[in-house]
C-alpha positions as CSV (number, residue, x, y, z in Angstrom):
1,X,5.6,2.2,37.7
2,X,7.4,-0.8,38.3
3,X,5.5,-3.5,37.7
4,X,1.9,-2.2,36.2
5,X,1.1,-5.0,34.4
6,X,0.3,-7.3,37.4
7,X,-0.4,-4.0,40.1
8,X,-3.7,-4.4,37.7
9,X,-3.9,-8.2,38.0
10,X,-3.6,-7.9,41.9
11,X,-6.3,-4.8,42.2
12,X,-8.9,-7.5,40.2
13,X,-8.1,-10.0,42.5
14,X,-8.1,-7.8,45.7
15,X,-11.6,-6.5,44.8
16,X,-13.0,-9.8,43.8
17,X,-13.3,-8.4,40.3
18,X,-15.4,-5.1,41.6
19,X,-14.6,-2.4,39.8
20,X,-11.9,0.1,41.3
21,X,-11.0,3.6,40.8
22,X,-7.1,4.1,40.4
23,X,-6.2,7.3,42.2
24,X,-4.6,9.4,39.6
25,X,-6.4,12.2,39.3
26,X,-8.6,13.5,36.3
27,X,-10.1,12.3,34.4
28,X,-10.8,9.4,36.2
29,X,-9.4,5.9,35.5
30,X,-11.5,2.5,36.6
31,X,-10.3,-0.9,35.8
32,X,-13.0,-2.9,34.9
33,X,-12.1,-6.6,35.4
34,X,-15.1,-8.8,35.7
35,X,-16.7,-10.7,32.7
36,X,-20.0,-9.1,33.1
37,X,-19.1,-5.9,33.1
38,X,-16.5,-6.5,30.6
39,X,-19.5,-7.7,28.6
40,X,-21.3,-4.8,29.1
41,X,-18.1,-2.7,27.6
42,X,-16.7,-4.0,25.0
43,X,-20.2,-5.7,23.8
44,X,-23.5,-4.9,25.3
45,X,-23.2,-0.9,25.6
46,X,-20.3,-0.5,23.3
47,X,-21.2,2.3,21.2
48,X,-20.2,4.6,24.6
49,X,-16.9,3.2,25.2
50,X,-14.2,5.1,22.2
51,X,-11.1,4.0,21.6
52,X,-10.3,7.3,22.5
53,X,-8.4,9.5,25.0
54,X,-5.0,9.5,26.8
55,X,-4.0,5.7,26.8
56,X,-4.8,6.0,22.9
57,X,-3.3,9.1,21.8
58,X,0.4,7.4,22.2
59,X,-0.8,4.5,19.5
60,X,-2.2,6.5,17.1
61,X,1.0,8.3,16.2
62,X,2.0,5.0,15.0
63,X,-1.5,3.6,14.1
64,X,-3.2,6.6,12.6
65,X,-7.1,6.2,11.8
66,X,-7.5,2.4,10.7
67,X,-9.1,-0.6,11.3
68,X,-7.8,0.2,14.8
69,X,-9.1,3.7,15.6
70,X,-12.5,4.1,16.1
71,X,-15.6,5.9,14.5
72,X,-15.7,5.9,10.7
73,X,-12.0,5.4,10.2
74,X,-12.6,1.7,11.9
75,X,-15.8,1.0,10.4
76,X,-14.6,1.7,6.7
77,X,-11.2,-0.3,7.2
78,X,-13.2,-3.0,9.1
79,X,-15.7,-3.2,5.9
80,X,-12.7,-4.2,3.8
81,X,-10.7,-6.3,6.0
82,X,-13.4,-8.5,7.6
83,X,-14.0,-10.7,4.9
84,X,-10.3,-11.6,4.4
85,X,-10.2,-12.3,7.9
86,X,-12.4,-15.1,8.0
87,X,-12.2,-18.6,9.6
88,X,-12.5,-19.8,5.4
89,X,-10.6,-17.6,3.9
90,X,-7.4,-18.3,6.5
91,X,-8.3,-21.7,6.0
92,X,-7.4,-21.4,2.4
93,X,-4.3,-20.2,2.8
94,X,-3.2,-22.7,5.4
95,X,-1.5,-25.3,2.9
96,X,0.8,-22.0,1.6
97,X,1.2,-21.3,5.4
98,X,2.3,-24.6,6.3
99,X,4.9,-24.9,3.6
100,X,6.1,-21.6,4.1
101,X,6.4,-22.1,8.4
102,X,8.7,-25.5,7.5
103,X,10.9,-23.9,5.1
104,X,11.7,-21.3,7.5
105,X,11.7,-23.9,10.7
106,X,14.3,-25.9,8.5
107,X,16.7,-23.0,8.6
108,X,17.4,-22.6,12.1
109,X,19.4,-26.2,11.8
110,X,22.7,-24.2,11.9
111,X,21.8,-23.4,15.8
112,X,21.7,-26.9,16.7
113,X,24.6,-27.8,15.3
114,X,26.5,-25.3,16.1
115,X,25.2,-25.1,19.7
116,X,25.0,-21.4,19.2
117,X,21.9,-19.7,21.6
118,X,19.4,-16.7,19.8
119,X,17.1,-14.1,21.0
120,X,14.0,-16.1,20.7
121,X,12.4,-12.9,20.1
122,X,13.7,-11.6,17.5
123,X,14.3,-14.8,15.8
124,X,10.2,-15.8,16.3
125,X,9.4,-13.0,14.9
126,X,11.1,-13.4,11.5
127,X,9.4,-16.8,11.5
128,X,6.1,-15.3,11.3
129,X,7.3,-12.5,8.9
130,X,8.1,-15.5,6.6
131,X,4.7,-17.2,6.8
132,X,2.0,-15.1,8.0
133,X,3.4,-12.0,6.2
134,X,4.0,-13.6,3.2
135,X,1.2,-15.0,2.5
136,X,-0.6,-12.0,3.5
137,X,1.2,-9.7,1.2
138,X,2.2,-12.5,-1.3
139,X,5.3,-11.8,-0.6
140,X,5.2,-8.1,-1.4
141,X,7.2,-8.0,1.9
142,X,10.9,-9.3,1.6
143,X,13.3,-10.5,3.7
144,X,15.2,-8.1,4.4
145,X,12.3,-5.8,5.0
146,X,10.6,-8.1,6.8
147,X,14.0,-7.7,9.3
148,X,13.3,-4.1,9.6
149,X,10.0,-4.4,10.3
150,X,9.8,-6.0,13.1
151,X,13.0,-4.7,15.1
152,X,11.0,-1.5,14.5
153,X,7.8,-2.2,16.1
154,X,9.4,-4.1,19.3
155,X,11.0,-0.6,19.7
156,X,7.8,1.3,19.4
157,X,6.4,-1.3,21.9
158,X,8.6,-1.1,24.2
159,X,9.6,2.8,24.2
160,X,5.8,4.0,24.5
161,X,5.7,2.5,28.0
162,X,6.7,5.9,29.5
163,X,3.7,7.2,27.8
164,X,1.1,4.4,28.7
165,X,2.4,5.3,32.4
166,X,1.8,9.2,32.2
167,X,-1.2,8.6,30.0
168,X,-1.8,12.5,30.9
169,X,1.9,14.2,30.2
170,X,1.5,16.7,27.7
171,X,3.6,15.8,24.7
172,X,5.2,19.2,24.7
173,X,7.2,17.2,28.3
174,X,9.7,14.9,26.7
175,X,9.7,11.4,28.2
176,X,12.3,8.4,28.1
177,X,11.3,6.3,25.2
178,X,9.6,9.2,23.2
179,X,12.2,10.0,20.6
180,X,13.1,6.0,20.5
181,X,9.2,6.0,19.6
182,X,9.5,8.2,17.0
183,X,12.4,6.8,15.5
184,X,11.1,3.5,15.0
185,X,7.6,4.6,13.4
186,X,9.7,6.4,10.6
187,X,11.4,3.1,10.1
188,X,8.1,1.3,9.7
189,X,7.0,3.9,7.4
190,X,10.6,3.5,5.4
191,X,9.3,-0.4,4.7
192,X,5.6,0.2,4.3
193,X,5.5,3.1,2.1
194,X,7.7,2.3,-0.8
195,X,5.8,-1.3,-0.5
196,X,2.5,0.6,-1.2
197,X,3.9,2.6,-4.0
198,X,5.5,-0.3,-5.9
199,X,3.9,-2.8,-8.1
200,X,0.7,-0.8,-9.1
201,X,-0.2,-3.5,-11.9
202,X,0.1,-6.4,-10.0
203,X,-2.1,-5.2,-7.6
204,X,-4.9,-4.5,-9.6
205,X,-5.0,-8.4,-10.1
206,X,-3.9,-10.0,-6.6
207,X,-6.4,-11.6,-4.5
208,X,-4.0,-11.6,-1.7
209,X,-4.7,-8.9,1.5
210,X,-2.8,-5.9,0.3
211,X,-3.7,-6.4,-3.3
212,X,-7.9,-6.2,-2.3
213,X,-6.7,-3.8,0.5
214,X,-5.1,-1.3,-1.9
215,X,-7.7,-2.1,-4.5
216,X,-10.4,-1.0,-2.2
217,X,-8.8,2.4,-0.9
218,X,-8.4,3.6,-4.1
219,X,-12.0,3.1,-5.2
220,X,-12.5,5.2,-2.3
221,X,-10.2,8.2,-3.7
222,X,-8.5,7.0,-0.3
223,X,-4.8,8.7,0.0
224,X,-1.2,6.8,0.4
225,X,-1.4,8.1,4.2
226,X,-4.8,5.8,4.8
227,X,-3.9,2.7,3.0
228,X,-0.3,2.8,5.0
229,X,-2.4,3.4,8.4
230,X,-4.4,-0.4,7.3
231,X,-1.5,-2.3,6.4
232,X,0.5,-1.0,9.3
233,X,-2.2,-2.1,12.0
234,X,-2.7,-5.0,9.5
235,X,1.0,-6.3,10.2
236,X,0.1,-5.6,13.8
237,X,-2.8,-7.8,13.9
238,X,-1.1,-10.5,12.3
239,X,2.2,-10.6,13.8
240,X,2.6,-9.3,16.8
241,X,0.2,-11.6,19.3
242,X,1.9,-14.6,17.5
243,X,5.5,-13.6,17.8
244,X,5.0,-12.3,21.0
245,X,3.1,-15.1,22.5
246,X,5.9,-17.9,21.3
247,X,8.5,-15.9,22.6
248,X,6.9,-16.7,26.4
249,X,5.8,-19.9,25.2
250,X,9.7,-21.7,25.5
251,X,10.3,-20.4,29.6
252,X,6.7,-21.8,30.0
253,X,7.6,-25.4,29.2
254,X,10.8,-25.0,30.8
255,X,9.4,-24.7,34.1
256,X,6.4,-27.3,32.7
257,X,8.6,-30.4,31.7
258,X,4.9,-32.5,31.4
259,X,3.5,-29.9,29.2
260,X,6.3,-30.2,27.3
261,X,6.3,-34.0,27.2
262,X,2.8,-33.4,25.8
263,X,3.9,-31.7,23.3
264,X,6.9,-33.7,22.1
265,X,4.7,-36.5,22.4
266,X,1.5,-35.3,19.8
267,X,4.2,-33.8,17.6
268,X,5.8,-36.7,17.4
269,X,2.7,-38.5,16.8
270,X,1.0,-36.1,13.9
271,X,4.0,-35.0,12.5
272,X,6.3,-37.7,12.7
273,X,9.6,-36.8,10.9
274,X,7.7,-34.1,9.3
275,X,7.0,-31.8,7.1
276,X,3.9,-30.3,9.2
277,X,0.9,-29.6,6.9
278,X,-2.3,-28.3,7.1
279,X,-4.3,-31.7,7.4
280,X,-2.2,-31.7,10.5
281,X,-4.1,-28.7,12.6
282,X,-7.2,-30.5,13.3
283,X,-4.9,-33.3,15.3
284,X,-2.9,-31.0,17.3
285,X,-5.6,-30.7,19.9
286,X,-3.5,-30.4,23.1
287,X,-0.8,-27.8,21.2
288,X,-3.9,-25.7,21.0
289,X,-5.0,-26.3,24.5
290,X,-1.2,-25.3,25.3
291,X,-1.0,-21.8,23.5
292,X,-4.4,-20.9,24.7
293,X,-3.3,-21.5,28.4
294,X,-0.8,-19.4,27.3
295,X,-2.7,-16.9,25.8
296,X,-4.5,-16.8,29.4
297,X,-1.4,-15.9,31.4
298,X,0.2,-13.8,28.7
299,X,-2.5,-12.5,26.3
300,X,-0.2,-10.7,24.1
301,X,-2.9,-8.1,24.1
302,X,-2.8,-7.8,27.6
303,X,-4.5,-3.9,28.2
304,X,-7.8,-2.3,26.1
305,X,-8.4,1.2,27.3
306,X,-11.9,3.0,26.5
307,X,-13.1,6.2,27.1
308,X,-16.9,6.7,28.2
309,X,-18.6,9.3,25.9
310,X,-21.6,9.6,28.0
311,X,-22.2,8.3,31.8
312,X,-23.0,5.2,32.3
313,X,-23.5,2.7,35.3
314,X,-21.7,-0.7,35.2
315,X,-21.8,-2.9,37.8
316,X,-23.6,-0.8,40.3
317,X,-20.8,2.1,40.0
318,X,-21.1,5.2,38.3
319,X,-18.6,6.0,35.5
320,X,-19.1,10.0,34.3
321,X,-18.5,10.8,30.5
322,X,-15.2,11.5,29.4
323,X,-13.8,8.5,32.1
324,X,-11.0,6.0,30.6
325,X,-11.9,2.4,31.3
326,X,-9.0,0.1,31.8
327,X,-9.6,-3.2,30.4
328,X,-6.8,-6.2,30.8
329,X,-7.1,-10.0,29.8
330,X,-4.5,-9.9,32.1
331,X,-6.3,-9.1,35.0
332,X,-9.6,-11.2,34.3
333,X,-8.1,-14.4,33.5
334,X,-6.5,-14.0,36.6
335,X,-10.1,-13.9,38.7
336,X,-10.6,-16.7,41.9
337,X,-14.4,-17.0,40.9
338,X,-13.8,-18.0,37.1
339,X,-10.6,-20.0,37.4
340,X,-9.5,-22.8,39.7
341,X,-5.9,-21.9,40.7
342,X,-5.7,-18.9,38.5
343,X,-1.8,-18.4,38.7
344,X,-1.1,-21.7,37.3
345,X,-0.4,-23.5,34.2
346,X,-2.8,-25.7,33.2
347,X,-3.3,-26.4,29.6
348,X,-6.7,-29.3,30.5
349,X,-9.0,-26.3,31.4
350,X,-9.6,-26.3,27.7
351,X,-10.0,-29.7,27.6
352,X,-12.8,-30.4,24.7
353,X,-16.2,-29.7,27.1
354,X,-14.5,-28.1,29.5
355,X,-15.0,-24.1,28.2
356,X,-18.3,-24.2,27.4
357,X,-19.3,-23.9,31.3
358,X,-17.0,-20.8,31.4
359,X,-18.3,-17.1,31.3
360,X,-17.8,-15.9,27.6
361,X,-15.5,-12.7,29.0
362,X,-13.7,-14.7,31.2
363,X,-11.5,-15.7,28.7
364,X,-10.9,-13.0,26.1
365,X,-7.4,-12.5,24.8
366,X,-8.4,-11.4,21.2
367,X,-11.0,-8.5,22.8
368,X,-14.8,-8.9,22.0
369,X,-17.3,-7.3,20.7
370,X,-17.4,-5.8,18.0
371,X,-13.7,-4.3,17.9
372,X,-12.7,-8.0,18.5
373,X,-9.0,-8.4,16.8
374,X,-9.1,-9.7,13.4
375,X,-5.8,-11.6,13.8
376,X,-7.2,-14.6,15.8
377,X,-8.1,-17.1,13.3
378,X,-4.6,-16.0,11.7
379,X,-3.0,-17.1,15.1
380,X,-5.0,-20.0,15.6
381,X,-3.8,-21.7,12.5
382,X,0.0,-20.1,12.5
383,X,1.0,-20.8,15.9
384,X,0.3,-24.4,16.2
385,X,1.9,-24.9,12.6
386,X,5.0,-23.2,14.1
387,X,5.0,-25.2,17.0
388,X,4.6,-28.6,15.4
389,X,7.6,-27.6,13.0
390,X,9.5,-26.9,15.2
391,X,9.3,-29.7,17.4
392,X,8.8,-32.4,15.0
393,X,12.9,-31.2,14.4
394,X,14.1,-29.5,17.7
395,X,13.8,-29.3,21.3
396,X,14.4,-26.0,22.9
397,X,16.1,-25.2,25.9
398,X,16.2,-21.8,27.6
399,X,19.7,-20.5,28.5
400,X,19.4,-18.6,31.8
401,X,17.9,-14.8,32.1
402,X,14.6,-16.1,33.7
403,X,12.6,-15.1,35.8
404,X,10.8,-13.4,33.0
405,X,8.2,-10.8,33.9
406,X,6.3,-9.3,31.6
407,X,6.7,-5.4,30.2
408,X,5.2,-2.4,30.4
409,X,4.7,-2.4,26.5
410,X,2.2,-2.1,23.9
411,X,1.9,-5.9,23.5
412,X,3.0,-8.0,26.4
413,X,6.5,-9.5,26.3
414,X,9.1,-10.3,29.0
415,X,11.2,-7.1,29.6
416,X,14.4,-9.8,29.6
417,X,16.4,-11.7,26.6
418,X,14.9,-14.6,25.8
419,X,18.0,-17.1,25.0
420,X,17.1,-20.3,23.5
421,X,18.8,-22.9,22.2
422,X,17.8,-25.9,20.0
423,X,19.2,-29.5,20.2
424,X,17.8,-32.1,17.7
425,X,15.2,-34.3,18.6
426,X,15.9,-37.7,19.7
427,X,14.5,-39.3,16.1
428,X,16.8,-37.2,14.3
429,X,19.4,-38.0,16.5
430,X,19.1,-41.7,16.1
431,X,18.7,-41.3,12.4
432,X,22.3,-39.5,12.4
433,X,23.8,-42.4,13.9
């Protein structure tokens, strides 16, 4: 109850990866660490294991049936959304992307010269509203929407924790965090909903996500309850593992000073005085080697529960139909015999030739299979961009709160304040004087 995010990670280790039974009653709950038999979940026998059961019952009152359920809710949503999740099409919108992440970067000036700290947080997280989301929804989401939005799903993250604990707790017990819960899905649904009803016209002719999204529902005779269930786990998929991850990302170099060095360093070098751009991504090879250590230690998507719809047998253990299976990024990118000092930082073991000698569900932080998230090449290009612009003018520094341990939550942040604080970087600094 304390701590379950790394009581999982230690169980993996302890057993060597072998699969363990968690002793909590019915039905019964194995955590399933190892990359073959994660393999054999979330790829190879996949049609048994749902997205189902206790640990999913809590999400879908905010989720409903999308691209995030399971069965034909997730396979009609995943029709639509697939092709606008592509490697090319992101790639198309990374010039928009790039111009929108430095227009925003250049507005948190005021903090360094003020000297004024933020909640990293919250303030990352408005970032990506003003890139990822609006370019997504072509800008469909505003500002001040945009402010709501994402207050309100860090609550629901956080408050459902109670409920991921007591998977089993009927819903007629009231738990801390449930009404919290509530709360904040009505104030998603008080953005989404009148976003969804607006603008009818200009839909019909947008190539952007929600334009094709809405577009597609409605040749469907799909009703304003389905299309707000997509664009809800939409914003989910697109937002939340990047805001989340770059909030950990500034305590990381903190305790890393060569990491960061790297990083000043390539910024510097690509980006010069800046503005970052898209023909900067493919030079920014050691930022990405950086967030995808990151994403090893704190896959923002750090627990994917299954049920088993028939009995099955993975890894020489029995697991009996109507089972949940406990799957955690957390815990497998964690294992002795895949990672050489597992608990450390090390941005070189994805070095260029390094990964390919790694087990493909060793490292995992996006799911596979299948129900692999949607939101990774989104990440891959936005998080780097954000990164690079905000270097190429700042350098952050983390004011106390540490040691920062990661919650209990839907998506994996610290359960403390990050407090950061941004002085300018020694090139602008010379250029003042």
């Amino acid at each position: 109850m304390r701590d379950p995010v790394n009581m999982l990670a230690e169980l993996g280790r302890e057993s060597a990866g072998g699969i363990v039974r968690l002793p909590v009653g019915t039905p019964s709950i194995y955590l399933v660490s190892h990359p073959d038999d994660v393999q054999h979940v979330l790829r190879g026998n996949w049609e048994n294991y749902q997205r189902q059961g206790m640990f999913w019952r809590p999400l879908q009152r905010l989720l409903g049936a999308s691209v995030l359920d399971d069965g034909a809710a997730w396979q009609s949503s995943r029709e639509i959304l697939q092709p606008l999740f592509t490697a090319r099409y992101v790639a198309s919108l990374a010039e928009q992307m790039a111009a929108a992440v430095d227009e925003r970067i250049a507005e948190l000036e005021p903090y360094a010269a003020s000297g004024r700290s933020f909640d990293a947080g919250e303030e990352l997280a408005d970032v990506v509203n003003q890139t990822v989301i609006k370019v997504l929804f072509a800008g469909r989401l505003s500002r001040e929407g945009g402010r709501r939005l994402s207050p309100a799903y860090d609550r629901a993250a956080r408050s459902i924790a109670f409920r991921l604990l007591l998977p089993s707790m009927p819903y007629s017990v009231r738990l801390p965090g449930d009404r919290a819960f509530m709360d904040a899905v009505q104030r998603i649904d008080d953005v989404v909903l009148p976003m969804i009803r607006q603008d009818r016209d200009r839909r019909r002719s947008g190539t952007d996500v929600f334009s094709t999204l809405v577009r597609a529902r409605e040749e469907q005779g799909a009703g304003e309850r389905q299309v707000r269930d997509d664009v809800v786990s939409v914003y989910g998929a697109a937002a939340e593992s990047t805001a989340t991850t770059l909030t950990w990302l500034w305590a990381t170099l903190a305790a890393h000073p060569e990491v960061a060095s790297g990083l000043y360093e390539e910024v510097g070098r690509v980006v010069g005085d800046g503005p970052v751009r898209a023909s900067h991504l493919p030079e920014l090879g050691y930022t990405k080697m950086v967030l995808q250590e990151l994403m090893r230690l704190r896959p923002a998507g750090w627990l994917f529960p299954r049920m088993a719809k028939r009995a099955d047998l993975v890894g020489g253990v029995q697991i009996e139909a109507g089972a949940q299976v406990l799957i955690t990024p957390y815990a497998t990118h964690r294992l002795d015999e895949f990672w050489e000092r597992p608990l450390e930082f090390d941005p070189e073991r994805f070095a260029p030739g390094r990964q390919e000698r790694r087990h493909r569900y060793a490292y995992f932080p996006f799911g596979g299979g299948p129900h692999q998230c949607l939101g990774r090449h989104l990440f891959d290009m936005a998080a780097p961009l954000i990164v690079a612009a905000l270097l190429s003018r700042f350098r952050p520094v983390v004011r106390g709160g540490g040691p920062f341990t990661p919650a209990a939550a839907g998506s994996l942040r610290p359960k403390e304040r990050v407090e950061l604080a941004l002085v300018r970087a020694p090139h602008l600094l010379r250029g003042a004087l």
